[in-house]
N, C-alpha and C positions, 0 to 999 in steps of 0.2 A: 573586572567584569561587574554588571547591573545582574543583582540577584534578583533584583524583583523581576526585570526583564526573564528572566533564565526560569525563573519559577512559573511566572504568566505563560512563557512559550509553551512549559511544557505543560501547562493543564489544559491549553487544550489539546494537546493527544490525548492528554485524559478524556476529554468527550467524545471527540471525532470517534475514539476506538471504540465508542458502543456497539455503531454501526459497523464498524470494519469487522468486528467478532460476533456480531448478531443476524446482518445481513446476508453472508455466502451462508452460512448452514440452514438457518431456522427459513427464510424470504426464500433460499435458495430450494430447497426440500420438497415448502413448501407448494412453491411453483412448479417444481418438477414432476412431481409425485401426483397435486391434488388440484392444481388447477388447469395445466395439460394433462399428463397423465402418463407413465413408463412406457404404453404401449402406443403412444403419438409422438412419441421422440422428447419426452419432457428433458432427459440430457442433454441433447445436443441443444434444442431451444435454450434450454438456462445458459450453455456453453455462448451463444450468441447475446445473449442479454449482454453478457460480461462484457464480452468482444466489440460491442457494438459502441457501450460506453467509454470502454479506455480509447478504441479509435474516438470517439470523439474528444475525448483528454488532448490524444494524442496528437490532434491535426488543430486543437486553438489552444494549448498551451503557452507552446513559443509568441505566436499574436498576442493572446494575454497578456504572458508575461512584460513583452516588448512595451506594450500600453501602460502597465502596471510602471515599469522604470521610466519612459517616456513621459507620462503625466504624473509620478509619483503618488500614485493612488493604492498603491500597495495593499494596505490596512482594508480600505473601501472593497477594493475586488474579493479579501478574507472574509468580511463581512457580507457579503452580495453571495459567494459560495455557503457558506455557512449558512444564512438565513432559506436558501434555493433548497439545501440535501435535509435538515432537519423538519421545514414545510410539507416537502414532499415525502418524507417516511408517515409522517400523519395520513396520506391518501393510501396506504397496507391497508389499513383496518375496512375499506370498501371491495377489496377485492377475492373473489370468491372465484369457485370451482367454475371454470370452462370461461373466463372471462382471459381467455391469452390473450390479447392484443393489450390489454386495457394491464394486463400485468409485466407484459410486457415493454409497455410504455413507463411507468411510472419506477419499475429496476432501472433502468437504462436513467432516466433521467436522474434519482438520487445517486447511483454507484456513479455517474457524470461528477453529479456537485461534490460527490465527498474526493473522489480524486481530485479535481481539476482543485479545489482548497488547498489539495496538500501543497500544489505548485509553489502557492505564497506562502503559505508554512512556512516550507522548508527555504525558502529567501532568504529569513529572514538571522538564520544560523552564523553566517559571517560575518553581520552583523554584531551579535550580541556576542559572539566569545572571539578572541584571535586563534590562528590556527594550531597552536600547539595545545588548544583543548576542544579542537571540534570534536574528536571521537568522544571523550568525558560527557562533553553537555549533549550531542548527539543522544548517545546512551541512555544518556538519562531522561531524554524526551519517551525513547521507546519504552523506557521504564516504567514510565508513569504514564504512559499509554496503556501497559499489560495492565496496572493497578486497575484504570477505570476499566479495561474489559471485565476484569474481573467481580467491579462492582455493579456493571452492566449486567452479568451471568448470574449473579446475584439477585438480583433483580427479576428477570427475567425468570430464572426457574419454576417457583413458587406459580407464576403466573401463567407459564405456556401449562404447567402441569394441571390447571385447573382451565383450561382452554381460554384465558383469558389475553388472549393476542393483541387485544385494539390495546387494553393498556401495555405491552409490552413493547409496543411501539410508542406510545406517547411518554413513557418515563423515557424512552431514547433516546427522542425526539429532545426533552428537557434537559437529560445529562447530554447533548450536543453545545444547548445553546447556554447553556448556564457556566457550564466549563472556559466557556468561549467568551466571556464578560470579559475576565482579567487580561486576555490577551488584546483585546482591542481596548483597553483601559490604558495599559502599560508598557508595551509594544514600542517602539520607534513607531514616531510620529508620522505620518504623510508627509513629504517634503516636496510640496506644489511647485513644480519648475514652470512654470508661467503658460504651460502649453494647455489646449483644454485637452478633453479624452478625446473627443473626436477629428481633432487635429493627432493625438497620440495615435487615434484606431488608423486612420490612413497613415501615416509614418510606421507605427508599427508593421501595416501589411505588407507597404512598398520595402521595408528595410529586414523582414524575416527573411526573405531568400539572402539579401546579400549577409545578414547572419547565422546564416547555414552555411555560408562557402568559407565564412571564417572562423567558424568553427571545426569545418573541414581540415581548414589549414594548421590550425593547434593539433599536432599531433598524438600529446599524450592525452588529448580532451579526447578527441576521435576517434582513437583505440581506446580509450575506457568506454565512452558512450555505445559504442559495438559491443564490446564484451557484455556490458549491464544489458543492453537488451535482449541478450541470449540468456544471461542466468535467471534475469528478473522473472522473464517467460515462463520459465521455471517453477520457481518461487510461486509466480502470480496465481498460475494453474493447480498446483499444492492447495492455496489457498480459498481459490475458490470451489475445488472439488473434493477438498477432507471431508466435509460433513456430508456430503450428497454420498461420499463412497461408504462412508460408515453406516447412513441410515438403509442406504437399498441395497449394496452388495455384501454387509454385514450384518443386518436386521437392528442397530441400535436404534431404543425406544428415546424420545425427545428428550427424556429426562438424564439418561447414559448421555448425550449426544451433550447437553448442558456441561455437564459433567467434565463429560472428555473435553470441551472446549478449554473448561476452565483451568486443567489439569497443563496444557497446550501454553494457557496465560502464564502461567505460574514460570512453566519452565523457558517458555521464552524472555521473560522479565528477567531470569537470570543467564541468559542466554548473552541477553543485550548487555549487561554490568561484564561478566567474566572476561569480555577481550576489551574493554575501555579504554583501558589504559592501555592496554598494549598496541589497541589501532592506532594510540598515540606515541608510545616508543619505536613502535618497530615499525608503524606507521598501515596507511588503511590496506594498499596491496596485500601485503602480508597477509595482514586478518584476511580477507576476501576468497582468499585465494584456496587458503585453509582450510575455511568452513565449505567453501565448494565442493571440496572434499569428503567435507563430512557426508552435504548433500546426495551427491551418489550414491555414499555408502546406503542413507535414508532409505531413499528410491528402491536400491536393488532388497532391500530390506523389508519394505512395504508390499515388494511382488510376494514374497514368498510368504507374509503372513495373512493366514487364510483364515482365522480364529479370533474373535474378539479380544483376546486375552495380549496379543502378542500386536494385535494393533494399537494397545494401550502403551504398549513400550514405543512401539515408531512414532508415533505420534508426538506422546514426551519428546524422543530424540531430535522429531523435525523441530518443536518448538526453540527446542536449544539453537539452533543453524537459525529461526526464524528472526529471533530477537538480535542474533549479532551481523549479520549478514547486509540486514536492514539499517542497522546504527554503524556500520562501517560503509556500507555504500555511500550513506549522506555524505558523511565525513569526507570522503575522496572524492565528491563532486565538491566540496566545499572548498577544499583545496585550489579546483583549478577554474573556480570561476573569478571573472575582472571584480573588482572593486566596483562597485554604483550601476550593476549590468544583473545583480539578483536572479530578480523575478525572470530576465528573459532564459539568464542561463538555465535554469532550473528547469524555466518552459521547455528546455528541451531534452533536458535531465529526464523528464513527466512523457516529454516523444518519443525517447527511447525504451522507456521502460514501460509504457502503457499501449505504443505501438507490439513492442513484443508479445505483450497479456493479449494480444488481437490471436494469436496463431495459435499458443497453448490451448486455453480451453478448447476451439471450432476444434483442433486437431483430439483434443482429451475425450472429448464429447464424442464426435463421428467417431472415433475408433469403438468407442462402449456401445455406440448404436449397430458399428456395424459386425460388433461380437457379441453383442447381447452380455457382455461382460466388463467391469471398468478395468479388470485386473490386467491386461493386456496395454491398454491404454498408459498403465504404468510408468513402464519401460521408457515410454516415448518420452518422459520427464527428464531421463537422466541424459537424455544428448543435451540440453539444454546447458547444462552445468558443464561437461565436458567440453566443450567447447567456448564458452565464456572460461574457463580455468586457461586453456590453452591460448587464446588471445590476449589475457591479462600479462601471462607471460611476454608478450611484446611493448609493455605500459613499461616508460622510467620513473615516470612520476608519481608519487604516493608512496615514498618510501620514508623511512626517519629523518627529520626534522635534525637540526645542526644541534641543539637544544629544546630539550623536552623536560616541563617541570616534573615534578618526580610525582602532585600532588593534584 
């Protein structure tokens, strides 16, 4: 394996994660609370921001991606996302109280670019290590993802705490694109197949359905890809409504809310390490399956703590399910994508699991509107897992490897 490749890949999850851990709490709060407002439905509107961007993830991934292997522009389309979500976090700092639409636009469009990125991301993992270390290097992406949230939070605190927001978006903004150098430096190359992009965009669009039917037909691709969009769902709605839950249904102040994120970094960073190797002895089913488990427990755990004190532990605990859940799913889509087909497979790795983030939130959101309470809306997270647990059980594939190095 190219260590430099392996080290460049994973810094930048080091950047990307500024946003992924600064945007649903603080942007999300934010707009919920101060610039609609609790008593005009600020929940359920953020709920739709979310929803509105991962469908769009969701419905040009696959196209993308198809383009991305089709034209081998791979690199160029990481770049093109990357330069689109970190631009547009610099337009936060213009947006103010009662300005919904205008706030609403510019969520929707960066929570777009930082997803629809990951697509090529995560491409690029089958690549750079063979399979008997995709969980390892997996892992260690989400690893050093928590790090930069971490140095992200870091950042950030000192700042929101003195109301200084416009820079706590522009160092973001920075630790996005700075992070993001090595990987477009040292990355596999672009491998131009003679086609241009817009010969790729019309082949790509005519040839995604007939890549959907064979994808269909790949059995253990098909029952994993179903299962991950029910647990993702899950996971996604977790994600995007931890801090909106802590700050209005349990009164944390920005600075507790910092806190608790970072608290969240720490343990899912170890979260991600602790099953690595095992996604890879015992293989990623396994792990997945597991922490699903753990998941529910989370959930049913989360209803019943009604006290800031006891949310400090759930919260810890989801972090743990956060970090390996996330570094084992890669890994078991890494598995069962073709060889020189990447980017498309992934596009629809990004359709299933961001099509899912469509229904959590709308459904997390309208429940809290329509009980004046999120604590209800709870509940509704834990079908999510219970049933991606129960469909993984029909997956043969993603089990241990004939040979697994020990190291």
């Amino acid at each position: 394996m190219n260590k430099r490749r392996i080290q460049s890949w994973c810094l930048y999850d080091f950047g990307n994660s500024a946003f992924a851990v600064l945007f649903p709490p603080m942007f999300g709060a934010f707009y919920a609370e101060f610039v609609v407002g609790e008593e005009n439905g600020g929940e359920a509107l953020w709920g739709w921001v979310i929803s509105v961007s991962m469908l769009m993830v969701a419905l040009s991934a696959p196209f993308l991606g198809g383009i991305a292997d089709h034209a081998g522009v791979r690199k160029r389309m990481l770049a093109i996302y990357t330069l689109l979500g970190a631009g547009t976090v610099l337009t936060f700092t213009s947006i103010g109280p009662g300005m919904v639409v205008a706030g609403f636009a510019v969520g929707v469009l960066a929570n777009f670019a930082f997803e629809g990125g990951i697509v090529f991301y995560n491409a690029y993992l089958p690549e750079i290590a063979p399979p008997e270390y995709h969980g390892r290097v997996s892992a260690r992406g989400f690893a050093t993802g928590y790090v930069g949230s971490l140095v992200a939070l870091g950042i950030a605190a000192p700042l929101a705490a003195y109301g200084h927001m416009t820079w706590v978006w522009i160092a973001l903004g920075a630790q996005w694109l700075l992070a993001a150098v090595p990987a477009f430096l040292y990355l596999p190359a672009d491998k131009p197949t003679g086609m241009s992009v817009l010969a790729a965009a019309r082949r790509g669009f005519t040839e995604t359905a007939a890549t959907l039917r064979e994808v269909a037909g790949m059995r253990d691709l098909r029952r994993f890809l179903i299962a991950y969009f029910f647990y993702m769902d899950g996971v996604n709605t977790v994600i995007v409504f931890a801090g909106v839950y802590a700050k209005l249904e349990l009164g944390f102040a920005t600075s507790d809310l910092i806190l608790l994120l970072g608290v969240v970094q720490i343990s899912a960073l170890l979260g991600s390490l602790a099953l690595a190797r095992a996604t890879d002895v015992r293989g990623p089913r396994w792990t997945v399956r597991r922490v699903l488990l753990w998941w529910i427990a989370v959930v049913v755990a989360a209803f019943f703590a009604k006290t800031a004190a006891l949310f400090w532990i759930v919260a810890t605990l989801a972090g743990l399910g956060l970090g390996s859940i996330q570094a084992a799913s890669r890994a078991f889509m890494s598995r069962l994508v073709p060889d020189g087909r990447e980017a498309e497979f992934f596009g629809f790795y990004a359709l299933c699991g961001k099509t899912g983030a469509v229904i959590g939130p709308i459904l997390f959101g309208s429940i809290a509107y329509a009980t004046g309470s999120q604590r209800p809306a709870i509940l509704s997270v834990a079908v999510f897992y219970v049933i991606g647990y129960v469909l993984l059980g029909r997956v043969h594939a993603g089990g241990q490897l004939a040979t697994t190095p020990e190291s």
